[in-house]
LUMDRENSE-840605 format. One record per residue (C-alpha): residue in one letter; chain; x, y, z. Coordinates in Angstrom, 1 decimal. Example, Ala and Ser with C-alpha at 12.3 -4.5 7.8 and 13.67 -1.06 7.14 Angstrom:
BEGIN
+--------+--------+--------+--------+--------+
! residu ! chaine !      u !      v !      w !
+--------+--------+--------+--------+--------+
!      a !      A !   12.3 !   -4.5 !    7.8 !
!      s !      A !   13.7 !   -1.1 !    7.1 !
+--------+--------+--------+--------+--------+
END
This chain:
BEGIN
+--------+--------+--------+--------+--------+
! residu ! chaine !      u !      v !      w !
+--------+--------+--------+--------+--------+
!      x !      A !  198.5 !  230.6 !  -66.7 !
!      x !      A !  200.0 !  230.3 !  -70.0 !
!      x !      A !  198.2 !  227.2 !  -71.0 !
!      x !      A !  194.9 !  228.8 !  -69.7 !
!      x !      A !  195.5 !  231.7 !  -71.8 !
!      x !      A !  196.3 !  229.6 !  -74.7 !
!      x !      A !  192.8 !  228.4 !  -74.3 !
!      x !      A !  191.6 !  231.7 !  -75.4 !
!      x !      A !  191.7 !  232.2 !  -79.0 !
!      x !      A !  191.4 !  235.4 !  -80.6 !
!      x !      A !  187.6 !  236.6 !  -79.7 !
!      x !      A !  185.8 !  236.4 !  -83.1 !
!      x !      A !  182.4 !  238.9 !  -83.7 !
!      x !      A !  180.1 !  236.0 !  -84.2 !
!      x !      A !  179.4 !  232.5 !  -82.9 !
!      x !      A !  176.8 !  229.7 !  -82.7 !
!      x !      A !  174.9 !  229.4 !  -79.9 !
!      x !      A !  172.4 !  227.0 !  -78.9 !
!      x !      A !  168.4 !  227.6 !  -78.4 !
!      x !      A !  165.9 !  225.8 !  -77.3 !
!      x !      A !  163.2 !  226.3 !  -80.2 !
!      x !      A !  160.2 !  224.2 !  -78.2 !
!      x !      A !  158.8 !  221.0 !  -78.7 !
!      x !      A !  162.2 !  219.2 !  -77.3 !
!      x !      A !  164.0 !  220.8 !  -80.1 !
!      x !      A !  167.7 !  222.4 !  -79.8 !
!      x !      A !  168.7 !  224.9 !  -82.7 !
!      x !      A !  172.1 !  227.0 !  -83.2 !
!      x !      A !  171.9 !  230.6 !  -84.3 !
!      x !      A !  174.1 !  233.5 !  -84.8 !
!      x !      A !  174.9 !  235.9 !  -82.7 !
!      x !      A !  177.2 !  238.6 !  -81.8 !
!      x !      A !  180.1 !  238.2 !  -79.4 !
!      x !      A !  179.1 !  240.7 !  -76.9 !
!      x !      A !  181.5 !  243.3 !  -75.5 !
!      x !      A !  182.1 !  244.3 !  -72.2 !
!      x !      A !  181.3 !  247.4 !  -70.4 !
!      x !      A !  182.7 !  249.3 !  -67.5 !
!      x !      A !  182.7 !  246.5 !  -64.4 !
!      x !      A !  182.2 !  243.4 !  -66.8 !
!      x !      A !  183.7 !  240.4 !  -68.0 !
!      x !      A !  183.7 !  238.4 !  -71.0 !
!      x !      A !  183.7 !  234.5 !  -70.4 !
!      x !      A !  184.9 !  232.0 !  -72.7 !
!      x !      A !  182.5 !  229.3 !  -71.9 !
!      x !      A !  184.4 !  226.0 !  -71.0 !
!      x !      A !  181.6 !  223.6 !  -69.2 !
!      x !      A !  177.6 !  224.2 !  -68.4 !
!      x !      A !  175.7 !  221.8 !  -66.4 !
!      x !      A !  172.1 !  221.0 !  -67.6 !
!      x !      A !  169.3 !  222.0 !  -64.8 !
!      x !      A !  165.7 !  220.8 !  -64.2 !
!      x !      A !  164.8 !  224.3 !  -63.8 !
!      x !      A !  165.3 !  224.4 !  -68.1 !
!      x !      A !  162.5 !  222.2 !  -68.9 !
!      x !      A !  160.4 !  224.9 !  -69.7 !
!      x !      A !  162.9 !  226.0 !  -72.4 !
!      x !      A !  163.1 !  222.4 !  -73.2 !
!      x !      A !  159.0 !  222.1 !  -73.7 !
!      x !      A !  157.8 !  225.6 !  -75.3 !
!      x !      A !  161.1 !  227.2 !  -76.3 !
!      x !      A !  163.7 !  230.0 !  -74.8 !
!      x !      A !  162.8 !  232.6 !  -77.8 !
!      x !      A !  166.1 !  234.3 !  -78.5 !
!      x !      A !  167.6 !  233.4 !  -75.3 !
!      x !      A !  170.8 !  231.3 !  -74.8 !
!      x !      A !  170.2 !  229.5 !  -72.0 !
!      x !      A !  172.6 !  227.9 !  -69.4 !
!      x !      A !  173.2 !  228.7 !  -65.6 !
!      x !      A !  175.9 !  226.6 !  -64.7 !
!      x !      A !  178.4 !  227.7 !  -66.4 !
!      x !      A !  182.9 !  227.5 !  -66.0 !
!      x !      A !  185.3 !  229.2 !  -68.1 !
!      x !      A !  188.0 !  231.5 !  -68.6 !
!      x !      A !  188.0 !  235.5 !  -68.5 !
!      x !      A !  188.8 !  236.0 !  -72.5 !
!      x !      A !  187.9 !  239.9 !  -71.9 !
!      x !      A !  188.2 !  242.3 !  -69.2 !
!      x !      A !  186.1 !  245.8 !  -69.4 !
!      x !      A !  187.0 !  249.2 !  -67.5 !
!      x !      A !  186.9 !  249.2 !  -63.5 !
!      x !      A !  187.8 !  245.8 !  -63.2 !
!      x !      A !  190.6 !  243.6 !  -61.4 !
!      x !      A !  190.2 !  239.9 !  -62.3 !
!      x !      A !  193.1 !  239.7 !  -65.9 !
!      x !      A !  192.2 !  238.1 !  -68.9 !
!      x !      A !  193.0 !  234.4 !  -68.7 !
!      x !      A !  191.6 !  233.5 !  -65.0 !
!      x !      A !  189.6 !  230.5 !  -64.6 !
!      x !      A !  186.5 !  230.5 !  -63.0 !
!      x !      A !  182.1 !  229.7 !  -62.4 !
!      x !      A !  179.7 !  232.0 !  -62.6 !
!      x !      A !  177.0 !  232.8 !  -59.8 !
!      x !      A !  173.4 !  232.6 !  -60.8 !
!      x !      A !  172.0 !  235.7 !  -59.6 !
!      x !      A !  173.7 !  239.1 !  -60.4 !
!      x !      A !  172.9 !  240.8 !  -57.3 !
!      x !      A !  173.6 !  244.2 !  -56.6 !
!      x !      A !  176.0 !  244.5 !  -53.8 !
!      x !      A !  174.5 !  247.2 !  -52.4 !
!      x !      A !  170.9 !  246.4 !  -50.8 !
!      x !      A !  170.2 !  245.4 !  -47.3 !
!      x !      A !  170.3 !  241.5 !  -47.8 !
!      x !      A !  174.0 !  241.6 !  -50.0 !
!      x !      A !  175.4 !  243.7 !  -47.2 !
!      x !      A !  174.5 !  240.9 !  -44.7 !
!      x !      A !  175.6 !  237.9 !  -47.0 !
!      x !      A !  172.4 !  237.2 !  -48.5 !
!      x !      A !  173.6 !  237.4 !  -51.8 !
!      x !      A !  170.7 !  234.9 !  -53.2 !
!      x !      A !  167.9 !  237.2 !  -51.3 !
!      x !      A !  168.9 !  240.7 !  -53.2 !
!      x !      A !  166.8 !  243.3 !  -53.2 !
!      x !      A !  167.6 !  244.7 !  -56.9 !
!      x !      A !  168.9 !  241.9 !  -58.2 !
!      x !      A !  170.3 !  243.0 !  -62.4 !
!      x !      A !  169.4 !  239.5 !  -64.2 !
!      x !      A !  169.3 !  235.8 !  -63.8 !
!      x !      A !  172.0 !  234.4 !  -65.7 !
!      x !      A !  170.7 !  231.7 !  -68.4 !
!      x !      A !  167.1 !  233.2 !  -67.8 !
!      x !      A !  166.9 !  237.2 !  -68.3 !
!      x !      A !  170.3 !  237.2 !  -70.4 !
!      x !      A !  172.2 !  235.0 !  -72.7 !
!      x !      A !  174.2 !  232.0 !  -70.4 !
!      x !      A !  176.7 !  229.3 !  -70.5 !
!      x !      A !  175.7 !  227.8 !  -73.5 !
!      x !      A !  177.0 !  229.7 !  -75.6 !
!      x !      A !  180.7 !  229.9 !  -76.6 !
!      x !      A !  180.6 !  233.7 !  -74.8 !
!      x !      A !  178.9 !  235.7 !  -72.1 !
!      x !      A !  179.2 !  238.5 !  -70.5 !
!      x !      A !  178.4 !  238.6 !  -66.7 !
!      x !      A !  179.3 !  241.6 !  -63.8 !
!      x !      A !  182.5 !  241.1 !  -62.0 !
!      x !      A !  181.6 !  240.4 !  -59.1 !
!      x !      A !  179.3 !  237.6 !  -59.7 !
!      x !      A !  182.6 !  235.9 !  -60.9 !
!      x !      A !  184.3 !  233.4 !  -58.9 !
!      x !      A !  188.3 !  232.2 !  -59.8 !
!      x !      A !  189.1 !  228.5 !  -59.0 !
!      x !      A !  192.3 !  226.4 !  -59.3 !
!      x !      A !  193.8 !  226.3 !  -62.6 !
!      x !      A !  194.1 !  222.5 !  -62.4 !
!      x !      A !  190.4 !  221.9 !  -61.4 !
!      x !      A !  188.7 !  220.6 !  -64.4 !
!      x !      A !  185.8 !  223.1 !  -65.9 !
!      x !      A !  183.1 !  219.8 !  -65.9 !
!      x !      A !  184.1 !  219.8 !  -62.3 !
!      x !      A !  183.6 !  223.0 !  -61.3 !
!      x !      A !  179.8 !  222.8 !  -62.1 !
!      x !      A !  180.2 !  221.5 !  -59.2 !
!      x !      A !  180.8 !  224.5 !  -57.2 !
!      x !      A !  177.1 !  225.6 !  -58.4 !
!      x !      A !  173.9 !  223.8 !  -58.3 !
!      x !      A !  175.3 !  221.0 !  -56.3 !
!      x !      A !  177.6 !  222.0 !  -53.9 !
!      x !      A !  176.0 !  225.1 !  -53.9 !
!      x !      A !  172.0 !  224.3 !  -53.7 !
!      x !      A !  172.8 !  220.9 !  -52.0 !
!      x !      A !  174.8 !  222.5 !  -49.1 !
!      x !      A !  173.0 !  225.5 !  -48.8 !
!      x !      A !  170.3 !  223.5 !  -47.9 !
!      x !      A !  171.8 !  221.3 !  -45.7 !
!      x !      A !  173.5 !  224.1 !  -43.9 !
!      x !      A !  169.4 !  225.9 !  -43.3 !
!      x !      A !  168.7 !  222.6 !  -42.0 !
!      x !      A !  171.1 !  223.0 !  -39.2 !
!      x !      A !  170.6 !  226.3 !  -38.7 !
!      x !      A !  167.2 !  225.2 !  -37.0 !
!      x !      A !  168.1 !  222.0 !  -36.0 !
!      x !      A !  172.1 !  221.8 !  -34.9 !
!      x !      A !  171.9 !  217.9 !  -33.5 !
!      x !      A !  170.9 !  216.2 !  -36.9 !
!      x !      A !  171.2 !  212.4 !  -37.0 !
!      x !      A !  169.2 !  211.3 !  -40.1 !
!      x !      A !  168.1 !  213.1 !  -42.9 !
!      x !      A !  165.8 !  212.0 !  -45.4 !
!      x !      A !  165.5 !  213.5 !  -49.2 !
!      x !      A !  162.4 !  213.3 !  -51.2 !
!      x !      A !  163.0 !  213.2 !  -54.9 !
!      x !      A !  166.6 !  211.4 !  -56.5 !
!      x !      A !  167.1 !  213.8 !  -59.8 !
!      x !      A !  170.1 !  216.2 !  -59.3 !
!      x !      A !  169.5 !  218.1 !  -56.8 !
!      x !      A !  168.2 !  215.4 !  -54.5 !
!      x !      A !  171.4 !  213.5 !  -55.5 !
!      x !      A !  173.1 !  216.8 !  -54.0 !
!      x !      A !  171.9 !  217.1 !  -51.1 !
!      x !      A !  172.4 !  213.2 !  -50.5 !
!      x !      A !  176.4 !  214.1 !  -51.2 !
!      x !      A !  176.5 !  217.4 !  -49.2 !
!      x !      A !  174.6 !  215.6 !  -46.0 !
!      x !      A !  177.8 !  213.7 !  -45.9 !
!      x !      A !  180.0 !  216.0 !  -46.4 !
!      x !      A !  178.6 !  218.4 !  -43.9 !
!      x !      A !  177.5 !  216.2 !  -41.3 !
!      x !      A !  179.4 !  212.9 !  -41.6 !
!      x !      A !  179.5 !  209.9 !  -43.7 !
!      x !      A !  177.9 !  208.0 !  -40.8 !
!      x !      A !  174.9 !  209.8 !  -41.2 !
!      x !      A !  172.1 !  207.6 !  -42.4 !
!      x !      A !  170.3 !  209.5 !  -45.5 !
!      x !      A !  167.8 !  208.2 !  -46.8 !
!      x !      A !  166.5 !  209.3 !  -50.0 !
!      x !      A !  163.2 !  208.6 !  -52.0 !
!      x !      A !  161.9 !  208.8 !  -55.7 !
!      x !      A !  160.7 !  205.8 !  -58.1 !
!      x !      A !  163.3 !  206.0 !  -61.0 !
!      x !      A !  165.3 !  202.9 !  -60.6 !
!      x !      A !  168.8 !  204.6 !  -62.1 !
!      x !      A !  169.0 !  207.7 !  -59.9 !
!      x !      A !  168.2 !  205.5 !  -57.1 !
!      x !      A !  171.2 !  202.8 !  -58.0 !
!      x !      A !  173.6 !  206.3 !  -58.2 !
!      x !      A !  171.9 !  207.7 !  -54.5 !
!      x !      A !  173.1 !  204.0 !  -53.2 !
!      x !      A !  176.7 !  204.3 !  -55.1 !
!      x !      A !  177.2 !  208.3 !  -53.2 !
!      x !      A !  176.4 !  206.3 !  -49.8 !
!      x !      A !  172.4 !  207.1 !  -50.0 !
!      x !      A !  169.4 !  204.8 !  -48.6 !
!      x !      A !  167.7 !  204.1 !  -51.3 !
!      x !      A !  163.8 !  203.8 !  -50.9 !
!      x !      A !  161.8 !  203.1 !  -54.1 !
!      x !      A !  158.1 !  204.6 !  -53.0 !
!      x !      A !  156.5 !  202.6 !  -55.2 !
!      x !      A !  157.3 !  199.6 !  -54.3 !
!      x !      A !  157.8 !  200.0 !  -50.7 !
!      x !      A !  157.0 !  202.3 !  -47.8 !
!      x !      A !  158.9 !  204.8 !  -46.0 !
!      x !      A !  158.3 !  204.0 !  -42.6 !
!      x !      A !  159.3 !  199.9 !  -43.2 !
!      x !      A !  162.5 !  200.9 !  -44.5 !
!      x !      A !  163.3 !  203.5 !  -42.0 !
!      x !      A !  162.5 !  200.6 !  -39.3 !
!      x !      A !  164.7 !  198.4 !  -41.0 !
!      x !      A !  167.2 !  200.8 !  -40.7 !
!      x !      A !  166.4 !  201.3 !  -36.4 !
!      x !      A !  164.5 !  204.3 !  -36.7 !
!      x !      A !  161.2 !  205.6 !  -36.2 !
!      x !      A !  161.7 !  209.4 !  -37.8 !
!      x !      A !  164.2 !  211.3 !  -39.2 !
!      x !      A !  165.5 !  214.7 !  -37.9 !
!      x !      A !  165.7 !  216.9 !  -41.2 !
!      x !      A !  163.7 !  216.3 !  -44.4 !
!      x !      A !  164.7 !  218.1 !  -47.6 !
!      x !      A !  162.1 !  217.9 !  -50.2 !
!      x !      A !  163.6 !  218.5 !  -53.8 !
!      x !      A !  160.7 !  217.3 !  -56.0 !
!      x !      A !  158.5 !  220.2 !  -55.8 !
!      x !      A !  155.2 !  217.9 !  -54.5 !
!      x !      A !  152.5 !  217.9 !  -52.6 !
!      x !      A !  152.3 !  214.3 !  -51.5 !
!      x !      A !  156.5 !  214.0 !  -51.2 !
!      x !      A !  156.2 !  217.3 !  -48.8 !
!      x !      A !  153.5 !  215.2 !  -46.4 !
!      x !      A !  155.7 !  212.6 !  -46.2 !
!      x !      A !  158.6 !  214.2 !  -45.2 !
!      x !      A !  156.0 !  215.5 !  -42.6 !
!      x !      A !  154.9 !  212.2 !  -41.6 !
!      x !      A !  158.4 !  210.8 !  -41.0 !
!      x !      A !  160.0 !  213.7 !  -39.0 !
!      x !      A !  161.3 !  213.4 !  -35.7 !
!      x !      A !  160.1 !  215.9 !  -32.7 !
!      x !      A !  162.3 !  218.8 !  -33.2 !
!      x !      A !  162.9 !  217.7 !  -36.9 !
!      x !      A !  163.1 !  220.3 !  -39.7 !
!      x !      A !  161.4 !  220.5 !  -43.1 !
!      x !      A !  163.3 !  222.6 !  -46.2 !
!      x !      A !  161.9 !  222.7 !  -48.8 !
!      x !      A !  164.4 !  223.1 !  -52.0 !
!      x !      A !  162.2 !  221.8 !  -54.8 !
!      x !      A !  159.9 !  224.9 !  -56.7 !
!      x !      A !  156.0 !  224.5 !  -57.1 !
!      x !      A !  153.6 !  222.4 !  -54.8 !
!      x !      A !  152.2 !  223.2 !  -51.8 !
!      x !      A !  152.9 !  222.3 !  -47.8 !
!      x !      A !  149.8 !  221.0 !  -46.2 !
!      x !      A !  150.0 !  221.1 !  -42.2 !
!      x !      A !  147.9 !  220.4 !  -39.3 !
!      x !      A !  149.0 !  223.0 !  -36.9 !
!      x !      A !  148.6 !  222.0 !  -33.5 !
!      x !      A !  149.6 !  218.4 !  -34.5 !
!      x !      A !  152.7 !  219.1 !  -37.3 !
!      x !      A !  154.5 !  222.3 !  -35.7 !
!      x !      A !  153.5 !  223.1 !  -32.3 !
!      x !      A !  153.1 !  219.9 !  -30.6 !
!      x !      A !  156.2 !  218.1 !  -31.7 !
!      x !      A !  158.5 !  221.6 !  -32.3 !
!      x !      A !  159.0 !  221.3 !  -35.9 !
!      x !      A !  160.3 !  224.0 !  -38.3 !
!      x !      A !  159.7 !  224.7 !  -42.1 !
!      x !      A !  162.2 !  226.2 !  -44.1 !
!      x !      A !  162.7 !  227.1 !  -47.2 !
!      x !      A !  166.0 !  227.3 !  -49.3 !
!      x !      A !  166.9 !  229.2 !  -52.2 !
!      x !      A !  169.7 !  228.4 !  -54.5 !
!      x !      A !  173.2 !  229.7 !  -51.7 !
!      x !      A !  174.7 !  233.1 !  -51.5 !
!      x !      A !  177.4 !  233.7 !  -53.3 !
!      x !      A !  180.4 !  233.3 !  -50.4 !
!      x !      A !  178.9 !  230.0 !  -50.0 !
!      x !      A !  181.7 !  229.2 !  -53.1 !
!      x !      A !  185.0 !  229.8 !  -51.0 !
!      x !      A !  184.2 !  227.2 !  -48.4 !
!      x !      A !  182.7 !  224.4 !  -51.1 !
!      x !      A !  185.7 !  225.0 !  -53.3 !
!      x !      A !  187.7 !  223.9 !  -50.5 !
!      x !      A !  185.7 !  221.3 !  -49.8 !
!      x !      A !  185.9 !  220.1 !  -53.3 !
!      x !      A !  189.7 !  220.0 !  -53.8 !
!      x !      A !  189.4 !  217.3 !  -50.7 !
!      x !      A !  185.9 !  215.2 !  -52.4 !
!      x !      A !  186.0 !  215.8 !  -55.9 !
!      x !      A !  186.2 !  212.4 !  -56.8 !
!      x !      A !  183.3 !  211.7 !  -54.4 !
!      x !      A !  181.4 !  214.5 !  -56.1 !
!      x !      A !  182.3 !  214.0 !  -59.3 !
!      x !      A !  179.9 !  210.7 !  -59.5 !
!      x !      A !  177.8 !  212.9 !  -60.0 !
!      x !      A !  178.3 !  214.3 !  -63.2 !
!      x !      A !  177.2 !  210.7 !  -65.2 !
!      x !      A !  177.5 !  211.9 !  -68.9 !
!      x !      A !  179.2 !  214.8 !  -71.1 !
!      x !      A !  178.5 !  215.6 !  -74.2 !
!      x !      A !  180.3 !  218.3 !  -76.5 !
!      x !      A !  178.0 !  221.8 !  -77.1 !
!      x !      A !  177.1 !  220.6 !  -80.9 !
!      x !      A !  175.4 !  217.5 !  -79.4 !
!      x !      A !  173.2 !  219.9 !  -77.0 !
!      x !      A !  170.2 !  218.0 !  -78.7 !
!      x !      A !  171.6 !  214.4 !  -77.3 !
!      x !      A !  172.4 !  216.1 !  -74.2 !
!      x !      A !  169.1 !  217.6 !  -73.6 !
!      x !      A !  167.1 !  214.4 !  -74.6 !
!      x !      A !  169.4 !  212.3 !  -71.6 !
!      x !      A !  168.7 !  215.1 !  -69.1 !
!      x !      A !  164.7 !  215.5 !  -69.4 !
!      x !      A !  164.6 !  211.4 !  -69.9 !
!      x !      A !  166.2 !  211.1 !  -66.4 !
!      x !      A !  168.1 !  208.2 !  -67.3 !
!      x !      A !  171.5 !  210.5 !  -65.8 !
!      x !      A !  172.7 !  211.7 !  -62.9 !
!      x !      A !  174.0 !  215.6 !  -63.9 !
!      x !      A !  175.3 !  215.9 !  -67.6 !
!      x !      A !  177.4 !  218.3 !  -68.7 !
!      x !      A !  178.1 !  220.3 !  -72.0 !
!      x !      A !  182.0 !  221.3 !  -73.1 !
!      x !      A !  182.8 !  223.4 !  -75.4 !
+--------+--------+--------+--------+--------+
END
């Protein structure tokens, strides 16, 4: 704890915190170190993953906004009513949901009905050397566990598995699993398919970016470059004719149909990816052959406790993940990697 806390320096009233000013541009402004109120904490930002979900930013610009949803660090500050002390390491949940509404009370901490903010979206995020988030969306980790690592915990093990775990919730007897789409959160699912359901589980994943597809092949992937070659030859070079489960995490139309086209009777669609549409034939796509669509929406929060365990055993399986890291004052490099796709995840330190 000591060294943790040493790792807190004496909160100043200003810092520099990255924008995104459009047009592919990264800019550092001032701003005030915020304080917090009664059930709040103040992080010390340590590590913030870069997301797909932040090319908008990246494109036309976040305004005022401090982006950055991925976020470890250390408690610097504690406000009134809380319990976690000053000096605690830990990640930060996405959604600050209420706690109190029909869907937190039963778990579904990602589904609340009164959700406060969107970290990194509605208020100031990871990116910046402070933040201040509600207690309880506040989750402590290991003090040895590396901050770049415990990204980890968020939009991959957290979005990968969540997903993997809807899948089976409609389909308990999965024995292949193909992903549409090879960026990070495809890459996730691909890792959490073998940590949930087995290594021997073939998973087979598509997209036509040659590096993501050499990393889905190094994290024990299938990798199936659609432009090149078809779906359907290399699932028959591997002995099958369909899969069981298909997780689409490119957001299209056309990946969606083929996940259709290449799922098993029984087999389960989720759909992880934002934007696009699902075209089906009834009769033929659901009724006949028993299928279910699902769709899955970032994890609830006390999806953290199990993954954290789950990481202290795979970490340097999961870990592959993360392909770059750059320190906060090159956000600019960082950013142009990410959108370029030329990276698995990349992380900024501070």
């Amino acid at each position: 704890m000591n060294s943790l806390m040493a790792l807190i320096k004496e909160i100043p009233k200003k810092m520099q915190s990255p924008i995104f000013t459009g047009e592919k541009r990264i800019a550092f402004m001032e701003k005030d170190v915020p304080v917090p109120g009664p059930g709040e904490l103040l992080i010390r930002s340590k590590a913030n993953a870069l997301c797909g979900s932040e090319k908008g930013f990246y494109l036309h610009g976040s305004d005022r906004l401090t982006p950055g949803h991925e976020a470890a660090g250390i408690v610097a500050a504690a406000g009134p009513e809380t319990i976690v002390k000053p000096g605690t390491p830990g990640v930060v949940f996405l959604m600050d949901f209420c706690g109190s509404c029909r869907s937190c009370k039963l778990g579904f901490t990602n589904q609340c009905l009164a959700k406060r903010a969107d970290i990194g979206f509605s208020q100031d995020g990871g990116y910046g050397e402070y933040m201040v988030v509600h207690e309880n969306i506040f989750f402590p980790i290991d003090a040895g566990l590396p901050f770049a690592d415990a990204t980890l915990l968020l939009d991959i093990m957290g979005t990968g598995g969540h997903a993997i775990r809807r899948a089976v919730h409609a389909r308990q007897d999965i024995e292949s699993v193909l992903v549409a789409g090879a960026g990070p959160i495809g890459l996730a699912i691909l890792a959490m398919a073998k940590i949930l359901l087995g290594r021997e589980i073939p998973v087979f994943i598509t997209d036509i970016n040659p590096y993501r597809l050499e990393l889905a092949e190094r994290l024990g992937g299938i990798p199936i470059r659609v432009d090149q070659e078809s779906i359907a030859d290399r699932l028959k070079a591997g002995g099958l004719e369909a899969v069981d489960a298909a997780l689409d995490s490119s957001g299209q139309t056309s990946a969606r149909r083929a996940c259709v086209d290449h799922l098993s009777k029984r087999g389960v669609l989720v759909c992880v990816g934002h934007g696009g549409e699902v075209n089906l034939e009834v009769s033929s796509d659901l009724i006949g052959p028993e299928r279910a669509v699902l769709g899955s929406e970032y994890f609830a929060f006390h999806e953290i406790e199990a993954n954290a365990q789950l990481l202290r055993v795979h970490r340097e399986y999961l870990s592959q993940i993360i392909t770059h890291r750059f320190p906060v004052e090159r956000m600019q490099e960082a950013s142009d990697l990410f959108f370029s796709g030329q990276c698995g995840k990349v992380v900024v330190e501070q």
